[in-house]
Structure formats: C-alpha cells, structure tokens
C-alpha positions in Angstrom: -28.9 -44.2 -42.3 -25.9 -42.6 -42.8 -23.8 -41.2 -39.9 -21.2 -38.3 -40.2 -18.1 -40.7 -41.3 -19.9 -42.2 -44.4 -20.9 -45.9 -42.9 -24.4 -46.6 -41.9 -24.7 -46.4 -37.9 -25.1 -50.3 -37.8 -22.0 -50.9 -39.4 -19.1 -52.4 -37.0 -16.6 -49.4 -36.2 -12.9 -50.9 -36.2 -14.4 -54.3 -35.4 -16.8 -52.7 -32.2 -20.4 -53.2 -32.3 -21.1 -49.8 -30.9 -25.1 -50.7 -30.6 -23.7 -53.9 -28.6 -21.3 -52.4 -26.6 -23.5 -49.5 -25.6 -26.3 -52.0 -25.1 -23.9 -53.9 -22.3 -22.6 -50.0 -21.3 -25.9 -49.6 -19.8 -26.9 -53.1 -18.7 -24.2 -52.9 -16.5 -25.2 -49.1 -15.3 -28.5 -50.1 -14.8 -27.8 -53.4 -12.4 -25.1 -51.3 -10.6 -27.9 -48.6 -9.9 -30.1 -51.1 -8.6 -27.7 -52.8 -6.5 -27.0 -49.6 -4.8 -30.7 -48.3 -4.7 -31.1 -51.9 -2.8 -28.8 -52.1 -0.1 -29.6 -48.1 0.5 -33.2 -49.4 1.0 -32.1 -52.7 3.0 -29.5 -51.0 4.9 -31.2 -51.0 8.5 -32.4 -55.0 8.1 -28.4 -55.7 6.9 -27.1 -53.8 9.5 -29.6 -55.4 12.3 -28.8 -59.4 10.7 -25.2 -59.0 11.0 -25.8 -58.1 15.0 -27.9 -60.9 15.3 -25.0 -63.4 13.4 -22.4 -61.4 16.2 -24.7 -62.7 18.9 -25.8 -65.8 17.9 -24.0 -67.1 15.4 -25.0 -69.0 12.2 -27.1 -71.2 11.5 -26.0 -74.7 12.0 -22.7 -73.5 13.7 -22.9 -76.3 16.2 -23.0 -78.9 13.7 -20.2 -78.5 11.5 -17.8 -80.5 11.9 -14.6 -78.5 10.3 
C-alpha cells in the first residue's frame, strides 16, 4: 500500500516503526485507563485498609526486628 509520501505504510519512517510505536502508544493508554478505572472502583476498600493499617498496624509489626 502506498501512503501519501511514496513508501509503503510498513516501511520504517526516519528509522520509527510507526506500527510499533503506535502499538506501545496505546498499550500504554490502555493499562493507564485500567489502572485508573481500578482504583476508582476500589477506592472505598483502599480508603477503609489504610484506616485499618492507622489503627492496627501491619502485619507482623511486632516481630521485626529493625
């Protein structure tokens, strides 16, 4: 296929592979998104832990030795 500056589109552009980089372009969008999307959703159980760990500490606290 040819695009509009003469190469085909799977050619490497200035040494970029523009399939690859948009290929990591949206990987990256993607996990971001669902990083967010999950501590939106886990917000209240986060929020309710690190009270508990204020309280109580954590776990094994009373057996470290440093």
């Amino acid at each position: 296929m040819k695009s509009r500056f003469g190469s085909t589109a799977s050619k490497k552009v200035a040494d970029i592979n523009l399939s690859a980089t948009l290929e990591q372009s949206v990987r990256f969008k993607r996990a971001n998104a669902s990083a967010e999307h999950w501590a939106k959703d886990n917000k209240n159980a986060i929020k309710s832990y690190n009270g508990f760990i204020e309280e109580n500490g954590i776990f094994g606290d009373e057996f470290k030795t440093f």
